[in-house]
C-alpha positions in Angstrom: 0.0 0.0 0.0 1.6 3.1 -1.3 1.4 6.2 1.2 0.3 9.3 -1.6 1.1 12.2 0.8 5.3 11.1 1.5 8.0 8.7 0.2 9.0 6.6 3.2 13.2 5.0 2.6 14.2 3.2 6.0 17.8 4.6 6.8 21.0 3.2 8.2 23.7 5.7 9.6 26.5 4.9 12.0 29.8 6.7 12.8 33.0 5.8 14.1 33.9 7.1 17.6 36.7 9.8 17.3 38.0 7.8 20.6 37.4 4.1 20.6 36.4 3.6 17.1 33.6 1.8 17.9 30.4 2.0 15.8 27.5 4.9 17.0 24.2 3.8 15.8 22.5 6.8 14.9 18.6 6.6 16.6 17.4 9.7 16.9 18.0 13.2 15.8 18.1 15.0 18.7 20.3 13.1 20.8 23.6 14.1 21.7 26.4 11.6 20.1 27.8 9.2 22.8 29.7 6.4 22.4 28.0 3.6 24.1 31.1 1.2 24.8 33.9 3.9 26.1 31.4 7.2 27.2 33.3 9.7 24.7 30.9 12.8 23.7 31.6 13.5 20.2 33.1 16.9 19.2 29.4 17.3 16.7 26.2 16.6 16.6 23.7 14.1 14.7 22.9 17.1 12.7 26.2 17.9 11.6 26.7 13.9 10.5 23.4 14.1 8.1 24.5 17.6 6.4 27.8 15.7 6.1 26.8 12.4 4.7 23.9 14.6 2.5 20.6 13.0 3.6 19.3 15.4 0.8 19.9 13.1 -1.2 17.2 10.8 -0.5 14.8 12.8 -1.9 16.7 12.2 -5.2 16.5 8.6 -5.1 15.0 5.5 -4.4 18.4 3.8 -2.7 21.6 4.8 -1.8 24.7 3.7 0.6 28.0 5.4 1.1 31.1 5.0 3.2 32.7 8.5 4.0 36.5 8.4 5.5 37.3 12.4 6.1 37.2 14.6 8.9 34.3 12.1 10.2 34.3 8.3 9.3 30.6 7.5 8.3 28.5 4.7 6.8 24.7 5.8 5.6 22.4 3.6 3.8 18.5 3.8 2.5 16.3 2.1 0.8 13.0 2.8 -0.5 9.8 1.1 1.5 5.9 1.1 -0.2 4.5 2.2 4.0 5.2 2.2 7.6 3.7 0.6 10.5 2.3 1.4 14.0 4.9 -0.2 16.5 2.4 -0.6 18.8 -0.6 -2.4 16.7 1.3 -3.2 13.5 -1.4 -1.3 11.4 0.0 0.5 8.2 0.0 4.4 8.7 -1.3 6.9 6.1 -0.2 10.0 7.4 -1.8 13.4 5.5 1.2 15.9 4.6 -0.9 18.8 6.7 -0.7 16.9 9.7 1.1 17.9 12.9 3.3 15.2 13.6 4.8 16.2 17.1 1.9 14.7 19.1 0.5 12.2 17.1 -1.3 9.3 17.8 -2.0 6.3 15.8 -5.8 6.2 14.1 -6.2 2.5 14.8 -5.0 2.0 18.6 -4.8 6.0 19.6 -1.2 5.4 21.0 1.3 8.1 20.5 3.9 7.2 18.1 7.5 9.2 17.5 7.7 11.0 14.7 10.5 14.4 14.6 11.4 16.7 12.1 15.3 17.8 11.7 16.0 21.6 12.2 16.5 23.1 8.5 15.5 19.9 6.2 11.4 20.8 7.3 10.1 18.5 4.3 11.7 15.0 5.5 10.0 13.5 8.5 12.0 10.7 10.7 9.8 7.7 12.2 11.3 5.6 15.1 10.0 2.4 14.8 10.7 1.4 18.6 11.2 -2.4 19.8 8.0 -3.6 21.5 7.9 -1.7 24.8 6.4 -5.0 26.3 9.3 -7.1 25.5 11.3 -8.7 28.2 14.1 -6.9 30.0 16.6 -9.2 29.4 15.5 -11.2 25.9 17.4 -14.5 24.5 18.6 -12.3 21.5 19.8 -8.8 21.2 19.1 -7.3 18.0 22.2 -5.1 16.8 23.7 -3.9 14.3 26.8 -5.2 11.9 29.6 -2.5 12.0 30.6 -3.2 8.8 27.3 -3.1 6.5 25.1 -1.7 9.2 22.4 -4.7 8.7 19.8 -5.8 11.6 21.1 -8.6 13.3 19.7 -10.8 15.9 23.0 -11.8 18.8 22.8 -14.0 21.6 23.8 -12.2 24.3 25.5 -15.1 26.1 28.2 -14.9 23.7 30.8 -11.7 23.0 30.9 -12.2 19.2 28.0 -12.8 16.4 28.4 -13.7 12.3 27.0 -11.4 9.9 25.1 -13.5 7.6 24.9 -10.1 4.6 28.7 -9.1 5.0 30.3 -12.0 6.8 32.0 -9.8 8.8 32.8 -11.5 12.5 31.3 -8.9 14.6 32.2 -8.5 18.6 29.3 -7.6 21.0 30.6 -5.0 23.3 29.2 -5.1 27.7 26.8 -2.2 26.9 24.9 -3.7 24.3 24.5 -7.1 26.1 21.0 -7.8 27.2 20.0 -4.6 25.8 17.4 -4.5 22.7 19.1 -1.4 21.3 17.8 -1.1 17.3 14.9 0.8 16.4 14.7 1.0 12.6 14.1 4.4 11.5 12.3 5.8 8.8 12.6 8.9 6.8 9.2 10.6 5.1 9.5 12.7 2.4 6.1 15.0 2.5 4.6 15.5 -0.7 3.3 18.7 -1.5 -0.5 18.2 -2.5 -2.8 20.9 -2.9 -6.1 20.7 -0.6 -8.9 18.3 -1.7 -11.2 21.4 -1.3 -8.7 23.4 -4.8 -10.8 20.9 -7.7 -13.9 22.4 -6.3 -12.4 26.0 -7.0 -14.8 28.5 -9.4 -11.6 29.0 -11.1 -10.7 26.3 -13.4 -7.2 26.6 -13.9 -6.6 25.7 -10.2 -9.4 22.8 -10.3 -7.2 21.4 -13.0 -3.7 22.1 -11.0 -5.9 20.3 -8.7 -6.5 17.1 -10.4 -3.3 16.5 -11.7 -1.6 17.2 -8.1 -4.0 15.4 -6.0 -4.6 12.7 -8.9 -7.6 11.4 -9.5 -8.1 8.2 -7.0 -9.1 10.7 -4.3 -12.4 11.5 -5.9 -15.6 9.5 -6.2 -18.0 9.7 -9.1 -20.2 12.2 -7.5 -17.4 14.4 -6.7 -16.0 14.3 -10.8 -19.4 14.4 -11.7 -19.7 18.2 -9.8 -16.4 18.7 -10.7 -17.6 18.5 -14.1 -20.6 20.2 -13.7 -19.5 23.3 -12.2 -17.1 23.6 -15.8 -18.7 22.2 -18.4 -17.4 24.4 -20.8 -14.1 23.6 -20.1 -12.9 20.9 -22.1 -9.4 20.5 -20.5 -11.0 19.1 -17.3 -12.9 17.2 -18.8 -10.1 15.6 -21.1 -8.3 15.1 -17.6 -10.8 12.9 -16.4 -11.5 10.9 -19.7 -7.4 10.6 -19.7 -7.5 9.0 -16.1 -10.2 6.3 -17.3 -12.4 7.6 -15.1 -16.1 7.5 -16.5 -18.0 10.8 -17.6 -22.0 10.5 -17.2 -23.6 9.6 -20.8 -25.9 13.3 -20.0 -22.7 15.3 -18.9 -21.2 14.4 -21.8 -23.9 15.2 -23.9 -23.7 18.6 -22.4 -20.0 19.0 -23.0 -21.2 18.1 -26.3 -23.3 21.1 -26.6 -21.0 23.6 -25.1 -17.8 22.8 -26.5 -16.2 25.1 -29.1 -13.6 23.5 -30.5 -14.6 21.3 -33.6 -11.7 19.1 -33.0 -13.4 18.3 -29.3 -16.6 18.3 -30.6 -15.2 15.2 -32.9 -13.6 13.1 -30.2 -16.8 13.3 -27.6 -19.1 13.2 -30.3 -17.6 9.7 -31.4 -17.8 8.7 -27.8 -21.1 9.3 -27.5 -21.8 7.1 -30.9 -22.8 10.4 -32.6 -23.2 10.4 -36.9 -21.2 12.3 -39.2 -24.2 14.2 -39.7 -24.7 15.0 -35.9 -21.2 16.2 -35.2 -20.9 18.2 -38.5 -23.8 20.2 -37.8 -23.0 20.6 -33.7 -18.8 22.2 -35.7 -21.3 24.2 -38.3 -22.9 25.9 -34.8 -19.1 26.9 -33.5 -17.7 27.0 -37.0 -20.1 28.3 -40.1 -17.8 27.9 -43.0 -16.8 24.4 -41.7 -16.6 22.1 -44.9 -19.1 18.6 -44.1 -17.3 15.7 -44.3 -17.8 14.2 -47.6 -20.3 10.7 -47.4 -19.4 8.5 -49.7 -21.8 6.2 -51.1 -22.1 3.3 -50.8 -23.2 1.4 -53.7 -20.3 3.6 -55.1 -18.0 2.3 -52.4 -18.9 -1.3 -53.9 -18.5 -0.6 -57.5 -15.1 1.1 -56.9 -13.7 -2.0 -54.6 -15.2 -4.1 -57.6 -13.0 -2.3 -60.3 -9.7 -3.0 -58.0 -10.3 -6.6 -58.3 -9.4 -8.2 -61.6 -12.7 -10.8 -63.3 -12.6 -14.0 -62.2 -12.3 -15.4 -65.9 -9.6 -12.9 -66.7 -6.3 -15.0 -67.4 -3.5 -13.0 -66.2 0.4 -13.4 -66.5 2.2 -16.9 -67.5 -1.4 -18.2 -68.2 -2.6 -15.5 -70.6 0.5 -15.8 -72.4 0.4 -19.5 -73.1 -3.4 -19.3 -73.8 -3.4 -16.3 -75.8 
């Protein structure tokens, strides 16, 4: 199920520690970066790391990953998921891009979920989706992360080393992250900008039309293109719109498009539509257009006769035939 108001990627970003060189999983944006296995405070902040590793650039593509060695060593890593989930009740979120996203709970269980928004990049939205807050304290796995790809892994705690099955790198489990569920897979939201619903209903039908094409069609019902429709009859580029969208036009709308449509070539195309004659549309072109020349009818019987002369008579010898015949 495809979220129409953002692009959701699900992101991977650690740093080395300037200290100890372990791995810092990056979690949330507004913590301060502090290595979990020797305490060091880093000299920047989580801000600093996404301008550094260009999270911008997410909005460019659907996938992306990128080791940077310089004055910080960082790994970052995205990919591009159809929706996101509720962490509480697992139900898919559809999240409207007017929506205030600092307090908001979930529509199917009303729980709060976290959602944050990174100073100076306002149009990408970060989701943590947080381990089960029913879970054990002290589970028989500990999900981490490999420091060399960054992959979700599951680690028995009981042991200071795990295998990573993606890189095969032989990864070793420091003290603080035993018996500690410490990955929460975040999300990044791109929000989309739609115009309002409420624009195709507009008197003025060049922003009904900025409308459809923004908002796309699937939002509307049949009753809603059909006022749509009604409200601009006489102009043919919404209607077109709709038509292009495979979305069906009332047989009596149409008819009055029919009627109030100017252009001959428009008149044409509906008028075939609705299974008009030549006659029909030629005379509805004559009301727009006086000096428009009727299309010619041919005859019929004439038709016949002429497809008759084409073909050569059936006793006519022809070719190798005629010439040893005479």
């Amino acid at each position: 199920m495809n979220n129409p108001h953002f692009k959701w990627s699900i992101y991977n970003l650690n740093i080395a520690c300037e200290k100890c060189g372990d791995r810092i999983i990056f979690q949330k944006p507004g913590e301060k970066i502090i290595c979990k296995s020797c305490g060091n405070k880093a000299s920047y902040d989580w801000k600093h790391v996404l301008d550094y590793v260009k999270l911008e650039d997410i909005k460019k593509h659907d996938n992306g990953s990128k080791n940077l060695i310089g004055a910080i060593e960082a790994r970052s890593k995205f990919d591009k998921v159809d929706h996101i989930n509720c962490y509480h009740c697992k139900s898919t979120l559809n999240l409207a891009p007017e929506i205030a996203l600092d307090n908001y709970s979930c529509t199917h269980c009303n729980k709060s979920l976290a959602f944050e928004n990174i100073k100076g990049m306002h149009d990408l939205v970060f989701y943590l989706y947080k381990t089960d807050p029913n879970a054990i304290e002290t589970p028989a796995l500990v999900a981490v992360k490999c420091v060399s790809c960054g992959a979700p892994l599951e680690a028995d705690p009981t042991k200071p080393n795990y295998h990573c099955k993606f890189c095969s790198t032989e990864n070793i489990l420091p003290l603080s992250l035993r018996f500690k569920v410490v990955v929460n897979d975040i999300y990044i939201g791109e929000r989309r900008n739609f115009f309002p619903k409420e624009l195709v209903f507009s008197k003025d039908p060049a922003e009904v039309l900025k409308g459809l094409k923004k908002n796309g069609l699937g939002s509307l019902n049949d009753e809603e293109l059909k006022q749509i429709l009604q409200n601009h009859l006489s102009n043919t580029a919404i209607y077109f719109e709709i038509i292009g969208n495979e979305r069906t036009v009332p047989k009596e709308i149409e008819e009055e498009v029919f009627l109030i449509c100017s252009n001959p070539q428009h008149i044409k195309i509906i008028g075939h539509r609705l299974n008009k004659s030549i006659e029909e549309i030629d005379a509805r072109i004559k009301q727009v257009n006086p000096g428009y020349q009727s299309t010619p009818k041919v005859n019929q019987k004439d038709k016949t006769n002429k497809e008759e002369d084409k073909q050569p008579p059936a006793d006519k010898k022809t070719g190798f035939f005629k010439r040893l015949f005479g």
